[in-house]
N, C-alpha and C positions, 0 to 999 in steps of 0.2 A: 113428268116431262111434257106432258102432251098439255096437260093445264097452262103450263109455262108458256109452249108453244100459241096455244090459244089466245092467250092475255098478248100475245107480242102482236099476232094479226089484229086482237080487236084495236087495241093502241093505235097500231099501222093505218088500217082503214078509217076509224074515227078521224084520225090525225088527217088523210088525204079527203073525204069529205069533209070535213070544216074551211079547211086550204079551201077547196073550192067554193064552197057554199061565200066564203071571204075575199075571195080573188075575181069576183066577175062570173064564176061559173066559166071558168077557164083551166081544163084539167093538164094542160100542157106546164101550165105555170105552176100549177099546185105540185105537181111530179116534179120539177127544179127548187121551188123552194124548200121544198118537206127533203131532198135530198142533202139541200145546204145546212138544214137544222140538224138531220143526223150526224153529220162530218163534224158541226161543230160541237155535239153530243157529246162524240166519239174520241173530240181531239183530247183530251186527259188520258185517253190510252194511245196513238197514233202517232202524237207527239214524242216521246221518249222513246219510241221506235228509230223513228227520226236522227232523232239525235241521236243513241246507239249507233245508226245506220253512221250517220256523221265520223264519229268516233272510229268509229272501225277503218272507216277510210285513211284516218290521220295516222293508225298506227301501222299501215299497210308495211312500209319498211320496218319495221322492228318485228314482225311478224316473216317478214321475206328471211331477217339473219336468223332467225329462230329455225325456221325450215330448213336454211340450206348449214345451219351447226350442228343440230340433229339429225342430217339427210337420211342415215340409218337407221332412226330410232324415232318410229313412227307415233311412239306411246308418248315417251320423253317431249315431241314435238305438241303432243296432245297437253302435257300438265305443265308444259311452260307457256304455250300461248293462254293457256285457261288461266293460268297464275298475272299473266300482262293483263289482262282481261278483267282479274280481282282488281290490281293494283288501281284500273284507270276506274272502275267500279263499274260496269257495263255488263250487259247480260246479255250474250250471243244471240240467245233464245226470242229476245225481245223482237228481233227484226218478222218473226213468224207471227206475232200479236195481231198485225192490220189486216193478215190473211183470217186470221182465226175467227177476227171480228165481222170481215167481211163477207164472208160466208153465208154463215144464219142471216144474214142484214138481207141478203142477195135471194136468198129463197123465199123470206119473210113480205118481202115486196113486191117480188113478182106476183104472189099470193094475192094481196093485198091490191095489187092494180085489177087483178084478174077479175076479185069480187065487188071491188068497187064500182069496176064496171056492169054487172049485170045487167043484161037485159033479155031473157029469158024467165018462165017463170021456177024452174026448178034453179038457178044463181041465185035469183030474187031471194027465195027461201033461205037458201046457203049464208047470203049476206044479211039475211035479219038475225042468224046466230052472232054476227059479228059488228055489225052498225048501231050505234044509237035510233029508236025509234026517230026522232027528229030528221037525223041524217039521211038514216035510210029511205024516208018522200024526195030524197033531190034526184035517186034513181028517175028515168035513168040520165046519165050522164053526157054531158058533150064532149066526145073522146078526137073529135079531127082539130088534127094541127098541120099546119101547112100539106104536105103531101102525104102526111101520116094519120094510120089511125090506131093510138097509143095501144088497144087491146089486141092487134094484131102486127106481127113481125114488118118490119119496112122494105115495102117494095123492093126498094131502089137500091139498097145495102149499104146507103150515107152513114145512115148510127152504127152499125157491125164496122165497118173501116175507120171511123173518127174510133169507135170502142179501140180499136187494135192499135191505134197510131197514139190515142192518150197514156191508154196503159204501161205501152212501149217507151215513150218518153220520161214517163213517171219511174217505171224500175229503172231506166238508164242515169237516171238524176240520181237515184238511191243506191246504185251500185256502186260498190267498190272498186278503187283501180285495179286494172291489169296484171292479172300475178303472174310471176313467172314457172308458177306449176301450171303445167298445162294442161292437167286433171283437172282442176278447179277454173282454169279460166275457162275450159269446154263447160264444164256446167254452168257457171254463171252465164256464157253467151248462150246454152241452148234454154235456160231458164228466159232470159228475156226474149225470145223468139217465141217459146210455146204458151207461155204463160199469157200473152198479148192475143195471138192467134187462137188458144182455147176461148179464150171470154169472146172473141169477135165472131169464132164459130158458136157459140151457145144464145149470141146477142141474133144470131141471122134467121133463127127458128121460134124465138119467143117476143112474144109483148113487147115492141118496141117503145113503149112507157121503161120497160127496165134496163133498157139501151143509154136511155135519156138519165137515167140515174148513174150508168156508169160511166156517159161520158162527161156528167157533172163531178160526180165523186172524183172521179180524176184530175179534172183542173184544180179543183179543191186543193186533192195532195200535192201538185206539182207546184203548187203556190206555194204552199204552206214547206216545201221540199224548196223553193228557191229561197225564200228568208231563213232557213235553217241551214241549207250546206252553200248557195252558191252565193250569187252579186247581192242579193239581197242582204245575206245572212253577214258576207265582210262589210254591208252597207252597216247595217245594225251591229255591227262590231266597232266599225270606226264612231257612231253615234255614239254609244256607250264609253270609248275611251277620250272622246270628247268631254263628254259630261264627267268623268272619273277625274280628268284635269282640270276642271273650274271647277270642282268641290274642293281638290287640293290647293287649287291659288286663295279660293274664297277660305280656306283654314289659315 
């Protein structure tokens, strides 16, 4: 495991040295782009999340009469939603993948800015286990961007409250409507309040380089979360059934 972990940093830091050495020797930019190239990595797994997420929202009533015909029989209400679940071919479980993904991504990076940055001589050492010799002469690095400096948490607390306000918008996009069990609407509403507020308190004491990734990664998913469930996604619906009707006329 720890090889595994290994090979993920060298990749990582490799990856964010080049970006720079290729952008100007602008590391503000190289931390936004290397963020957009993960997400787009990533999306073959994030995507089907997505659309699960989608799905589930569509079958929200047929899941409300499931609940309230079994209100007694809490089991029965468990193997006929999982059986609705079979039938539309969806996998509950899927909605936890972007989390699962995110995680290692999130500590892998943080790492990875941390070393990148050196500029002491015991990091120096630490990042010649993980840099390419080439790479590792751009040390050390030019880390200030606007009022930031990417190796150290942000003053001002702008990235910690953009982190809490993207996040928050991003699970609100991906939530499910309003159920009428009020067990589950309390957890989904204290999920999108804590879950926003952990990352923004974890964003106010680290590396504000790993702030910058999460409030990229976020627009990322709110984009890619507006052409799959909202205007976007009926936009790309109606295009599609456009085109389905001129293949019909042109037959």
């Amino acid at each position: 495991m720890s090889q595994l972990w290994n090979l993920l940093l060298q990749i990582m830091v490799n990856s964010l040295l080049f970006l720079y050495n290729v952008l100007g020797h602008n590391f503000a930019l190289s931390v936004a782009v290397f963020t957009i190239l993960v997400r787009l990595l990533t999306l073959p797994f994030t995507l089907p999340a997505q659309r699960s997420a989608k799905v589930q929202q569509e079958l929200q009533p047929e899941r409300e009469k499931i609940r309230k015909k079994y209100a007694k029989d809490k089991e029965r209400q468990t193997q006929e939603t999982m059986k609705l679940y079979k039938e539309k071919g969806i996998n509950p479980m899927m909605g936890c993948l972007p989390m699962l993904l995110q995680l290692p991504i999130m500590f892998a990076f943080y790492q990875s800015i941390v070393k990148a940055l050196a500029n002491t001589p015991l990091q120096m050492v630490s990042l010649g286990k993980f840099a390419s010799a080439s790479l590792s002469q751009l040390v050390p690095l030019g880390s200030h961007f606007l009022w930031l400096d990417l190796g150290y948490p942000d003053p001002l607390y702008i990235l910690p409250i953009l982190v809490v306000a993207t996040t928050w918008l991003q699970q609100k996009m991906a939530a499910p409507p309003s159920s009428t069990d009020s067990q589950a609407a309390s957890m989904t509403q204290s999920m999108q309040i804590t879950m926003p507020l952990m990352f923004g308190f974890i964003t106010m004491s680290l590396a504000s380089g790993l702030a910058v990734y999460f409030v990229i990664s976020n627009l990322v998913g709110i984009a890619t979360q507006y052409f799959i469930s909202g205007k976007g996604g009926l936009l790309l619906q109606r295009v599609q059934k456009k085109g389905e009707q001129k293949d019909k006329k042109g037959k």
